[in-house]
LOVOPA-612388 format. One record per atom (N, C-alpha, C, O): atom name; x, z, y. Coordinates in nm, 3 decimals, always signed. Layout:
<sites>
SITE   atom        xx        zz        yy
SITE     CA         X         Z         Y
...
</sites>
This chain:
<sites>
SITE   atom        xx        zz        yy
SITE      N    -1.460    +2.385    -0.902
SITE     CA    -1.320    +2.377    -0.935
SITE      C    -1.258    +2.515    -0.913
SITE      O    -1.282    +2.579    -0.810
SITE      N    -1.159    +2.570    -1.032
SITE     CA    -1.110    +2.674    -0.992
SITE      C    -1.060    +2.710    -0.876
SITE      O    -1.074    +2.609    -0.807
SITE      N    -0.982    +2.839    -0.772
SITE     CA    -0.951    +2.838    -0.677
SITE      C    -0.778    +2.774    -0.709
SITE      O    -0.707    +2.737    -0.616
SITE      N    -0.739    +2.772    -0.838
SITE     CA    -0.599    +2.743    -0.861
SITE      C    -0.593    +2.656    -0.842
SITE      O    -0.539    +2.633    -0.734
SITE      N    -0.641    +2.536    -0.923
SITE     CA    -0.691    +2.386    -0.896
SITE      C    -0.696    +2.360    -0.769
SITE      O    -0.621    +2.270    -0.730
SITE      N    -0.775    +2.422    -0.676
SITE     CA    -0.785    +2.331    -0.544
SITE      C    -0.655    +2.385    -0.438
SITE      O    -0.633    +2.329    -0.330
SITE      N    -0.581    +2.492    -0.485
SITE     CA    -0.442    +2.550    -0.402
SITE      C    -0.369    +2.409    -0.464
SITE      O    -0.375    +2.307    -0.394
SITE      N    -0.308    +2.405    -0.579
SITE     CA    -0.259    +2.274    -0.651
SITE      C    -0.316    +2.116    -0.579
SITE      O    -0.228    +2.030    -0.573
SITE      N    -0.423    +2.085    -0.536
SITE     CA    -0.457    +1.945    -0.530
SITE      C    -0.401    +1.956    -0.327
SITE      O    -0.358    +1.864    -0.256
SITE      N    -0.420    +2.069    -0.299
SITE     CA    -0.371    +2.090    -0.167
SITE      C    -0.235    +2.111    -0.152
SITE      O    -0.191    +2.101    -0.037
SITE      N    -0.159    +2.139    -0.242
SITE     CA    -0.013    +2.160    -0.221
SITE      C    +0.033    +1.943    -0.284
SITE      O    +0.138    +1.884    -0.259
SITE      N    -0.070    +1.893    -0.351
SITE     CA    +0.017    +1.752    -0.327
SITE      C    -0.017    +1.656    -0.220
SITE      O    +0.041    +1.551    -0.195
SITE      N    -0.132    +1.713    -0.156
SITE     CA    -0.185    +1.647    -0.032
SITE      C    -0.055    +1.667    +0.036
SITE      O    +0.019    +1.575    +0.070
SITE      N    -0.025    +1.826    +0.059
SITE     CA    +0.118    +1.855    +0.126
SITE      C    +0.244    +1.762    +0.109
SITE      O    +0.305    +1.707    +0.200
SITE      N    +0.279    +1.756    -0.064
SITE     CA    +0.395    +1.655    -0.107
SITE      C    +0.386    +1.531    -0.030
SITE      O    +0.482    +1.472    +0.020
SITE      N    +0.272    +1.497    -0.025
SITE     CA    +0.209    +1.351    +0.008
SITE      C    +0.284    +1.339    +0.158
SITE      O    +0.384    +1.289    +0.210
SITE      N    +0.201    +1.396    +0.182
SITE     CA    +0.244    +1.376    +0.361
SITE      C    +0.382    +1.387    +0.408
SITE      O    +0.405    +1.325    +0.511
SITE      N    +0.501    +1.468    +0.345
SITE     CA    +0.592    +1.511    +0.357
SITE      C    +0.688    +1.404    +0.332
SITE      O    +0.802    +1.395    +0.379
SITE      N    +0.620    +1.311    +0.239
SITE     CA    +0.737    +1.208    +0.118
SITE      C    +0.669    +1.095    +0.257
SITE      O    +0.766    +1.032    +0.300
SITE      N    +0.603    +1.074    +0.296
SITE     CA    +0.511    +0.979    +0.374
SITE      C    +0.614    +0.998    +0.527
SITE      O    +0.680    +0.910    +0.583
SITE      N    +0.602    +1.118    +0.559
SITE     CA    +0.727    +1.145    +0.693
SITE      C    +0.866    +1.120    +0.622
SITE      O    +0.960    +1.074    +0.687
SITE      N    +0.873    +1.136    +0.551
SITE     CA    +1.031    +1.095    +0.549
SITE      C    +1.047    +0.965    +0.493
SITE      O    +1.162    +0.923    +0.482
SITE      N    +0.985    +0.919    +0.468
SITE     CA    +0.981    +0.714    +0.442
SITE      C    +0.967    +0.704    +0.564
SITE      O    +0.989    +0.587    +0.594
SITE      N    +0.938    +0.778    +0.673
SITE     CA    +0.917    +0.705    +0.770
SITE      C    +0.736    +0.629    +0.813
SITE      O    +0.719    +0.559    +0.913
SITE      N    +0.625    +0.663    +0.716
SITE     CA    +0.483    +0.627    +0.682
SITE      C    +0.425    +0.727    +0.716
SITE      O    +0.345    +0.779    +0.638
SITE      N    +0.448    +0.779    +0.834
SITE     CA    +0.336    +0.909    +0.870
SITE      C    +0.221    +0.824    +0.905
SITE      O    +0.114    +0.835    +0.846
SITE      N    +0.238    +0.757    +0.979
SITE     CA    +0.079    +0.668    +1.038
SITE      C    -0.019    +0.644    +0.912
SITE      O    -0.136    +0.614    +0.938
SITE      N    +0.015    +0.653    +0.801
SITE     CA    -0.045    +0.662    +0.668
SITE      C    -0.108    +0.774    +0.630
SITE      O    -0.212    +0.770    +0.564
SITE      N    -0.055    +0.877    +0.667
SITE     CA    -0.075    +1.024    +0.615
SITE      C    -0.218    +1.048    +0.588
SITE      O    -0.253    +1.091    +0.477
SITE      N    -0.322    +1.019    +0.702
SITE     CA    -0.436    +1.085    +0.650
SITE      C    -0.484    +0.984    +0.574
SITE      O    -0.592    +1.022    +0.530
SITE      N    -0.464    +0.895    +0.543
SITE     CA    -0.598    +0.808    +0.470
SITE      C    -0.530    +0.888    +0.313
SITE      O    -0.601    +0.960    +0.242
SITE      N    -0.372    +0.856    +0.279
SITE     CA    -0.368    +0.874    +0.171
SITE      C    -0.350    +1.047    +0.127
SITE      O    -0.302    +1.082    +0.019
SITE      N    -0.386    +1.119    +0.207
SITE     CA    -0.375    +1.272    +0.160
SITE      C    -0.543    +1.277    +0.134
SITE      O    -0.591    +1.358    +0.054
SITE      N    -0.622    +1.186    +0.207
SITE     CA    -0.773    +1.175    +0.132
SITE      C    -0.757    +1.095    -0.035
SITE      O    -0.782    +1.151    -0.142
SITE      N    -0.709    +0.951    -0.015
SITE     CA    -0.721    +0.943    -0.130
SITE      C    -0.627    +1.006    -0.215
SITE      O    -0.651    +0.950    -0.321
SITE      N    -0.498    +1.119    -0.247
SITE     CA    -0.416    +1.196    -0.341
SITE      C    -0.524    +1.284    -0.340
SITE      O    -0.530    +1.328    -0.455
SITE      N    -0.656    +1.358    -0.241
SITE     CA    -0.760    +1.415    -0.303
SITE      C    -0.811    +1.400    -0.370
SITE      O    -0.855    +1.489    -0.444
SITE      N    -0.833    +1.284    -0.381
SITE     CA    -0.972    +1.259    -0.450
SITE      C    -0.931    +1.169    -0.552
SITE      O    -1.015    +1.081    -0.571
SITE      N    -0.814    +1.161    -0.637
SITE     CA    -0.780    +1.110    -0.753
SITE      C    -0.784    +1.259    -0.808
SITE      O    -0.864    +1.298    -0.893
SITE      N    -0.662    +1.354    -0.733
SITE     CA    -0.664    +1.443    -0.829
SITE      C    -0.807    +1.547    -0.848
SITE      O    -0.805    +1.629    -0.940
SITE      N    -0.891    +1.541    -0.786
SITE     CA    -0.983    +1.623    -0.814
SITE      C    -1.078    +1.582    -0.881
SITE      O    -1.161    +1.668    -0.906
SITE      N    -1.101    +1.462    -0.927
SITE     CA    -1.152    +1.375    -1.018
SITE      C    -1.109    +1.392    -1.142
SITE      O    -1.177    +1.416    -1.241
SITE      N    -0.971    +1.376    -1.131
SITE     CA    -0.910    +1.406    -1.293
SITE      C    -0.897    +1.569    -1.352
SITE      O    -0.868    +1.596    -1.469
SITE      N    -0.930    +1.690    -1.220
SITE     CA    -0.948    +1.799    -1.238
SITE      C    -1.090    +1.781    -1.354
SITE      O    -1.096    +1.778    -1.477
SITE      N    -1.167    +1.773    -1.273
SITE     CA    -1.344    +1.816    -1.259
SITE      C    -1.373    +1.713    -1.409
SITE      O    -1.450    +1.769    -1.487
SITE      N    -1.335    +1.607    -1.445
SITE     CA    -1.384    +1.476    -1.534
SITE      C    -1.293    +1.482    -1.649
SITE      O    -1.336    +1.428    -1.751
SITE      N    -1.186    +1.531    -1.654
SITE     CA    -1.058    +1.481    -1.758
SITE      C    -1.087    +1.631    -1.855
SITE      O    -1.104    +1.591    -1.970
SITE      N    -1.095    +1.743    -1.853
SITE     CA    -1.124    +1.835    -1.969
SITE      C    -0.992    +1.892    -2.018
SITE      O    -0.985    +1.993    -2.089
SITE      N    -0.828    +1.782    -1.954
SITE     CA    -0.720    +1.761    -2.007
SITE      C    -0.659    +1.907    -1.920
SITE      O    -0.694    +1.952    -1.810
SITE      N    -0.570    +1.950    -2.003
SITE     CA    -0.469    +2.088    -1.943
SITE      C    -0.335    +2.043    -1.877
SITE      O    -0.246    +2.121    -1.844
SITE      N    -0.330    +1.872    -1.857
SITE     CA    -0.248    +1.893    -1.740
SITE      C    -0.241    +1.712    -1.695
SITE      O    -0.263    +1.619    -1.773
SITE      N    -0.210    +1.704    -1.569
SITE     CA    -0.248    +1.596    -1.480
SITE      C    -0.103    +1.594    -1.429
SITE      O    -0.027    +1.687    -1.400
SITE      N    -0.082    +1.425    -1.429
SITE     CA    +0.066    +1.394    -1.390
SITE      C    +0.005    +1.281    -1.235
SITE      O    -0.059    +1.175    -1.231
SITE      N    +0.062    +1.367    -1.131
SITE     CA    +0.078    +1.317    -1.009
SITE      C    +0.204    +1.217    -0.976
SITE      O    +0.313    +1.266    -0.946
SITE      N    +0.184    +1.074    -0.981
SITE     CA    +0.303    +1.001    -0.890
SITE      C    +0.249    +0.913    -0.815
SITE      O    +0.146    +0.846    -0.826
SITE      N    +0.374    +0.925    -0.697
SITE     CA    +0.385    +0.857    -0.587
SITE      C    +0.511    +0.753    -0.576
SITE      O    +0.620    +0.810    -0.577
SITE      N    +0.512    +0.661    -0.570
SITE     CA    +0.658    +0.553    -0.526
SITE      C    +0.612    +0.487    -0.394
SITE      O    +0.493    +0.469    -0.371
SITE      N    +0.718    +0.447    -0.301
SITE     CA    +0.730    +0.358    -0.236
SITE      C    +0.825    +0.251    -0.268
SITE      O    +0.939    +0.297    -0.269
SITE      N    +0.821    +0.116    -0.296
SITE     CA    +0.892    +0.065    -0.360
SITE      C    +0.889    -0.122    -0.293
SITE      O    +0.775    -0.166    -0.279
SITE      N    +0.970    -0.189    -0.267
SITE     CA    +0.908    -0.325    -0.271
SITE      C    +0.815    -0.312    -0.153
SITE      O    +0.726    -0.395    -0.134
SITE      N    +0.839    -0.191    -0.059
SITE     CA    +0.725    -0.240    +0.043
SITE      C    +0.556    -0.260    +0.049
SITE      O    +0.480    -0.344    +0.099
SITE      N    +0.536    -0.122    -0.039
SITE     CA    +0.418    -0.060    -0.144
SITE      C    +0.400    +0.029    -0.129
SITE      O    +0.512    +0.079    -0.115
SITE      N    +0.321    +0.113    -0.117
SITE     CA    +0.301    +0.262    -0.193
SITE      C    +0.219    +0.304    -0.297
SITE      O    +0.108    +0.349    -0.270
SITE      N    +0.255    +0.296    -0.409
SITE     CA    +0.191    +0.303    -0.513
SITE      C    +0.173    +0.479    -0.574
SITE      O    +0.267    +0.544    -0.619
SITE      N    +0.043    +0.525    -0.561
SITE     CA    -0.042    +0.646    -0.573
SITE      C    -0.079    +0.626    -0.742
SITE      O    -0.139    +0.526    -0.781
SITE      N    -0.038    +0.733    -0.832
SITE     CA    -0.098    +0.696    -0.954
SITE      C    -0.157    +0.914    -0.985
SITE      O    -0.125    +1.023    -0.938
SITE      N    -0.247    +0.861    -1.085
SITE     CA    -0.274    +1.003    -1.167
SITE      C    -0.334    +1.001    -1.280
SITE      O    -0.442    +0.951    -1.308
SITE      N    -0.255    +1.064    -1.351
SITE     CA    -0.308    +1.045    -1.536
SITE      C    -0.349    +1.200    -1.541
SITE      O    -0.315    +1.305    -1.487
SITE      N    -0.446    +1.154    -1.643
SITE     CA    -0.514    +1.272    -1.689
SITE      C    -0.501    +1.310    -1.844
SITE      O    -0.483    +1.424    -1.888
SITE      N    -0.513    +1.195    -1.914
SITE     CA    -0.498    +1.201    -2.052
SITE      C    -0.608    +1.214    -2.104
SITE      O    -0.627    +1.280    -2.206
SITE      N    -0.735    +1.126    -2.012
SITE     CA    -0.828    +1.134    -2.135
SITE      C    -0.873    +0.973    -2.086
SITE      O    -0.904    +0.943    -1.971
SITE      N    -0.868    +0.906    -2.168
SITE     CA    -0.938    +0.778    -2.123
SITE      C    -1.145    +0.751    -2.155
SITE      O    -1.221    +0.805    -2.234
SITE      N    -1.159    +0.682    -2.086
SITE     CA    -1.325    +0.682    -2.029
SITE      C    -1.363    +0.593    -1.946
SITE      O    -1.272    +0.528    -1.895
SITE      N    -1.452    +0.572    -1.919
SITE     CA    -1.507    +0.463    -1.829
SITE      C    -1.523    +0.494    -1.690
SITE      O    -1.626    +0.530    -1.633
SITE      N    -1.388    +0.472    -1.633
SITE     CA    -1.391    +0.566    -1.478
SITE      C    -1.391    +0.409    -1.365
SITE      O    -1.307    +0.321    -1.347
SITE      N    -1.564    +0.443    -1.293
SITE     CA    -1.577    +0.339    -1.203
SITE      C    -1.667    +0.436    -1.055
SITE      O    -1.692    +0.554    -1.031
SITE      N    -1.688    +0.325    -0.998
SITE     CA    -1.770    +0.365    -0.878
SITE      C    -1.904    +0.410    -0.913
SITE      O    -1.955    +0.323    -0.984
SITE      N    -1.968    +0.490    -0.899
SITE     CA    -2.120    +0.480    -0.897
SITE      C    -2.226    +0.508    -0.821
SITE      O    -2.212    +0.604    -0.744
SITE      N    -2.324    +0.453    -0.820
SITE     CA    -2.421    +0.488    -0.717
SITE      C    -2.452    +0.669    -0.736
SITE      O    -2.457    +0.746    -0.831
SITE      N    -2.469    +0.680    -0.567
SITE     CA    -2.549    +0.823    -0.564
SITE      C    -2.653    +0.813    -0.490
SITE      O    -2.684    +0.712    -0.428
SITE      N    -2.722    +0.932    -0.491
SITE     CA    -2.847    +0.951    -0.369
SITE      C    -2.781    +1.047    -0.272
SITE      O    -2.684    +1.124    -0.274
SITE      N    -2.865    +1.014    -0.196
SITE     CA    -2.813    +1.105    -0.062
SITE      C    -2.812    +1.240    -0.036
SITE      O    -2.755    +1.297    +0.057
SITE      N    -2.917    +1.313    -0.176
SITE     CA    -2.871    +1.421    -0.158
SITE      C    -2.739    +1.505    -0.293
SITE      O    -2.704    +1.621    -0.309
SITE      N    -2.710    +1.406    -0.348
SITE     CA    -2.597    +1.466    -0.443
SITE      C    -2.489    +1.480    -0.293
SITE      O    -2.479    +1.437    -0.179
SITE      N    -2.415    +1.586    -0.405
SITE     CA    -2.305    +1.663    -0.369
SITE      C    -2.154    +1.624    -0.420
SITE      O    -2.044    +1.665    -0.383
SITE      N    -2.182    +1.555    -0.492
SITE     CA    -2.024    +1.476    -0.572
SITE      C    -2.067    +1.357    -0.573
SITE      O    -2.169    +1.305    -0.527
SITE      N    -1.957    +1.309    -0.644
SITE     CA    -1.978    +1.186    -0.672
SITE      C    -1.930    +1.026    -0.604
SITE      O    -1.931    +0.914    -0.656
SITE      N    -1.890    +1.071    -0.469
SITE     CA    -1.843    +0.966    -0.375
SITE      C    -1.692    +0.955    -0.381
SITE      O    -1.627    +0.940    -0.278
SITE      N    -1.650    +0.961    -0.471
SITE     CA    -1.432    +1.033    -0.466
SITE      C    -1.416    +0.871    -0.477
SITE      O    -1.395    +0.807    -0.373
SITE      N    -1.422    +0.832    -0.550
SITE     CA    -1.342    +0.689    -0.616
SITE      C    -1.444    +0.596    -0.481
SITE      O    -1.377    +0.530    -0.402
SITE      N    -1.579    +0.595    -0.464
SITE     CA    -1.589    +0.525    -0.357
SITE      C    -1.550    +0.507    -0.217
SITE      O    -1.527    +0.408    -0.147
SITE      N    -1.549    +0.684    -0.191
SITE     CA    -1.400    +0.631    -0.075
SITE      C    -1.266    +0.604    -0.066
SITE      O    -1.195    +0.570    +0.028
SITE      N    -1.237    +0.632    -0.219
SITE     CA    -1.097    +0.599    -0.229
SITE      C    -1.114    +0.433    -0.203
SITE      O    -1.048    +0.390    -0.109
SITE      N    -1.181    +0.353    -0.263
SITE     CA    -1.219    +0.224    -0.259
SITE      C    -1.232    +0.145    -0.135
SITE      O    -1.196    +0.027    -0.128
SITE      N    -1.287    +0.215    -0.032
SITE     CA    -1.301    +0.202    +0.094
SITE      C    -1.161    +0.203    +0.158
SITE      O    -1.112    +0.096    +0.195
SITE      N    -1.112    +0.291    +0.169
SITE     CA    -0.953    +0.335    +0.202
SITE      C    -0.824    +0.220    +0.176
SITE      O    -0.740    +0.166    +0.248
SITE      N    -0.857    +0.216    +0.044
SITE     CA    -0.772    +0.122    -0.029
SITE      C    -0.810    +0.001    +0.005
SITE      O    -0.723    -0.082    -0.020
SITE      N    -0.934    -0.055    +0.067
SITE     CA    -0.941    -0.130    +0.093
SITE      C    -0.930    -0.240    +0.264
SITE      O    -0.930    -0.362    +0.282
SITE      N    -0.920    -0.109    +0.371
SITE     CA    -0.922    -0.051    +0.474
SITE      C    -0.767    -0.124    +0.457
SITE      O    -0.744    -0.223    +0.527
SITE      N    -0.661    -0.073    +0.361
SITE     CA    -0.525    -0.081    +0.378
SITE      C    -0.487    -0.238    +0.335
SITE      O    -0.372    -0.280    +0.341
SITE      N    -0.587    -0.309    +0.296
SITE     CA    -0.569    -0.423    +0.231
SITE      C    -0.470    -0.425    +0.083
SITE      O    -0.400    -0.513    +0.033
SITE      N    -0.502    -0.286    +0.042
SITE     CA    -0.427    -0.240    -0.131
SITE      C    -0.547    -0.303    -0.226
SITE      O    -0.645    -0.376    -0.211
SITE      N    -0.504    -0.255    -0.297
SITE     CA    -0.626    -0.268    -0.450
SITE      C    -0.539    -0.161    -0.521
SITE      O    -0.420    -0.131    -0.515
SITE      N    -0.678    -0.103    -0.613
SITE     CA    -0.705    +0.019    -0.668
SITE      C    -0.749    -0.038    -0.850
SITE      O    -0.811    -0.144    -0.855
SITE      N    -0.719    +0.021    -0.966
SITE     CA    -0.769    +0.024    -1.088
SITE      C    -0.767    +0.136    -1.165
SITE      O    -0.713    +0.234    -1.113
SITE      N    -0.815    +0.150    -1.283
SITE     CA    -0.762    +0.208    -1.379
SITE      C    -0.713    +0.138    -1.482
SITE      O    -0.757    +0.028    -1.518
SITE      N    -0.574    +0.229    -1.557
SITE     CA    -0.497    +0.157    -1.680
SITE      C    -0.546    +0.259    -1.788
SITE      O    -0.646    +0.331    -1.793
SITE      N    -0.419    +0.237    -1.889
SITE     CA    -0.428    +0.366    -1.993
SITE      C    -0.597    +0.403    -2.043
SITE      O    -0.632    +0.520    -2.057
SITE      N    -0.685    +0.294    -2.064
SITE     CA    -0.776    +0.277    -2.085
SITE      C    -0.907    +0.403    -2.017
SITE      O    -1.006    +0.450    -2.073
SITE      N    -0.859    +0.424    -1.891
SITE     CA    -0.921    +0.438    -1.791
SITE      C    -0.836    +0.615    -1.773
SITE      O    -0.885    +0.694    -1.693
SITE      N    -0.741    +0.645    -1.836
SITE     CA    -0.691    +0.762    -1.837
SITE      C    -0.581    +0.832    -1.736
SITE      O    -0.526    +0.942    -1.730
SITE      N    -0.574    +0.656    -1.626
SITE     CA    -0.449    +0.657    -1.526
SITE      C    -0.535    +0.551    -1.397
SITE      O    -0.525    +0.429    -1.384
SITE      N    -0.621    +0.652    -1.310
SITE     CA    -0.675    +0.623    -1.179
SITE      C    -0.527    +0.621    -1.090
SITE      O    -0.447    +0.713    -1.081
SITE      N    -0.515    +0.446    -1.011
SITE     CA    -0.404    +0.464    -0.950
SITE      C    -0.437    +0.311    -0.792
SITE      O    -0.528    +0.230    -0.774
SITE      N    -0.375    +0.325    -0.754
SITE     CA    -0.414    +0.261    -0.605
SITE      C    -0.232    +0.235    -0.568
SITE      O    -0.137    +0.301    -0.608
SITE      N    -0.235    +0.098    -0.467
SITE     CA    -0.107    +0.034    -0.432
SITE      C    -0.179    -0.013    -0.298
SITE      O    -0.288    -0.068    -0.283
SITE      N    -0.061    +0.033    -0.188
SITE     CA    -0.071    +0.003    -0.045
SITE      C    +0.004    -0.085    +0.020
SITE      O    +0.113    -0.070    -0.035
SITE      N    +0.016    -0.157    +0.091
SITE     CA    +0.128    -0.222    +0.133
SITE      C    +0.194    -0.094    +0.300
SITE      O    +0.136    -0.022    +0.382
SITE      N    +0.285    -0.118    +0.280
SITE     CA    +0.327    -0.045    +0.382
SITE      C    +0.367    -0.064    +0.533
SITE      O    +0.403    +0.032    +0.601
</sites>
C-alpha cells in the first residue's frame, strides 16, 4: 500500500476514536479503530477504485461503520495458511463484530463492506 494510503487509513482510525470520545464510546475505541482498519485497507489494496467513502453514525443506540469502494465483487471471509501475510482483515473484523454482539455484511453488490454495533 502506498505510504499516502496508509497516512489516510491512519488519520480515520484517528476520526474514529475522536467521534467515539465524544459520543462518549471510548471503551469502544480499540476494537473499532481495528476494524475502520481493516475495511479501509481492504477497499485500498482490492477495489482498483480512485476513491473510498468512509462513514460512521451512531444512531438508535448503534454504531454503524460503513466503506464503499465502488467496485462490487464477491467480498467474503477466506481461508488462509499460516504462512500468508494478508488476508485475515474481514476475518477479524468478523470476530470483533462479533465479540460486540453486531453483525457485519456487504451491500451495493459487495461494493459497500459495513458492520453495526450496539453501543
Amino acid at each position: 500500500m502506498p505510504p499516502e494510503d496508509a497516512s489516510r487509513v491512519g488519520a480515520m482510525r484517528r476520526l474514529a476514536r475522536a467521534r467515539l470520545k465524544y459520543c462518549g464510546l471510548q471503551k469502544m475505541s480499540d476494537d473499532v479503530a481495528v476494524i475502520v482498519s481493516e475495511l479501509l485497507t481492504n477497499a485500498i489494496l482490492h477495489s482498483g477504485g480512485e476513491q473510498i467513502t468512509f462513514v460512521m453514525t451512531v444512531r438508535d443506540s448503534s454504531l454503524r461503520i460503513s466503506v464503499y469502494d465502488g467496485m462490487p465483487g464477491n467480498l467474503g471471509i477466506r481461508a488462509v495458511n499460516s504462512d500468508a501475510e494478508t488476508g485475515r482483515g474481514l476475518c477479524l473484523v468478523a470476530s470483533l463484530v462479533d465479540a460486540h454482539h453486531g453483525t457485519w455484511g456487504v451491500s451495493d453488490a459487495g461494493a459497500t463492506t459495513w458492520c453495526s454495533l450496539p453501543c
